[in-house]
N, C-alpha and C positions, 0 to 999 in steps of 0.2 A: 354649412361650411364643410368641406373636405378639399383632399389633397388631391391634385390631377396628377397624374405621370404620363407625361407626354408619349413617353414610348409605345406605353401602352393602349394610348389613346389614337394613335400614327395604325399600331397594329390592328386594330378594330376595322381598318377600311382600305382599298386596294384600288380604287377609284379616281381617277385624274381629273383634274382640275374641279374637282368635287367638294368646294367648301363644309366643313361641318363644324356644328356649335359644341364647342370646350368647354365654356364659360358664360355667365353673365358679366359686367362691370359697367353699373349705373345704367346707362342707354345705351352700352356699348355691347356687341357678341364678341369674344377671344372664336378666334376661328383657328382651326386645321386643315389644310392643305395639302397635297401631292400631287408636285406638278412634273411635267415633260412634256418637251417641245414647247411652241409658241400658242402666246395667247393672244386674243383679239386686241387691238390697239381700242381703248375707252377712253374716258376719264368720270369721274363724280364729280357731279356742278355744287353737291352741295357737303360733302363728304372728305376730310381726309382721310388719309390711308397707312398705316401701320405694317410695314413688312416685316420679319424678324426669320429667319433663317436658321431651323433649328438643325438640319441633314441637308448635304450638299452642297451647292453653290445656284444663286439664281441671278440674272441679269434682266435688272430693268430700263427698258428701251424707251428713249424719251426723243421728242422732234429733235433736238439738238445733242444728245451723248446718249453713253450706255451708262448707268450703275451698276455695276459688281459687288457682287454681294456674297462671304463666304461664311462658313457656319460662326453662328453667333455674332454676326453681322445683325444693323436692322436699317429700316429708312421708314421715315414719312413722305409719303408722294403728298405732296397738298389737293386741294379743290381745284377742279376745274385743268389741272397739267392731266393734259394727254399722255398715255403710258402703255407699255404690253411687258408683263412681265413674261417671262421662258426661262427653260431651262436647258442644257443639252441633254445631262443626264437627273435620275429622276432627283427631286427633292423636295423634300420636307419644310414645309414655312407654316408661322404662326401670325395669325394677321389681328390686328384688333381696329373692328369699323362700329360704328353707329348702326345701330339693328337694321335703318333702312336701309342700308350699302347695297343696292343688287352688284353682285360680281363681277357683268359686265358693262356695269355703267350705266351709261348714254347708248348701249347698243345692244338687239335682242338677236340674240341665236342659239344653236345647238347647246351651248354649254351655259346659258342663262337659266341659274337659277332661281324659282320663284320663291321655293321653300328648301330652308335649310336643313336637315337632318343632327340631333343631337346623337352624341357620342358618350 
């Protein structure tokens, strides 16, 4: 057991769209992120998804609306809802998925990570 401090943990890395491991929780990873700009449009067929907005604001883009998300904001995207999270400017989110979450889904490209990096 110990105590995380987020900020701390935010400052350790400088890397965008670059998930990194916080936390363990059951089967779950607490992940760290920094993002700007747009991310690939995905979805997890078997996964939901945990967004929590800890600096800035981020919008997640879905077939049918936006969600807006401001600090201390959070959402579940469910299983299987197509989605592209972005931001304009940068920010800071905490996400908590099931270890097997790859980040971009159902979809492999440049910013697919295979392995996670602890923090």
């Amino acid at each position: 057991m110990e105590v995380i401090n987020l900020e701390e943990k935010f400052g350790a890395f400088d890397t965008l769209w670059d998930p990194k491991i916080a936390a363990e929780l059951n089967e779950n990873y607490v992940k760290l992120a920094k993002v700007r700009g747009e991310f690939v449009w995905h979805r997890h067929e078997a996964e939901d998804e945990l967004f929590l907005v800890v600096r800035g604001r981020l919008a997640i883009d879905l077939r049918d609306r936006t969600l807006e998300l401001n600090e201390g904001d959070l959402c579940v995207i469910p299983r299987g809802v197509e989605h592209r999270p972005r931001a304009d400017e940068e920010a800071q989110i905490l996400m908590i998925e099931p270890k097997s979450t790859l980040n971009t889904g159902d979809v492999r490209d440049e910013r697919t990570r295979e392995r996670l990096d602890r923090i």
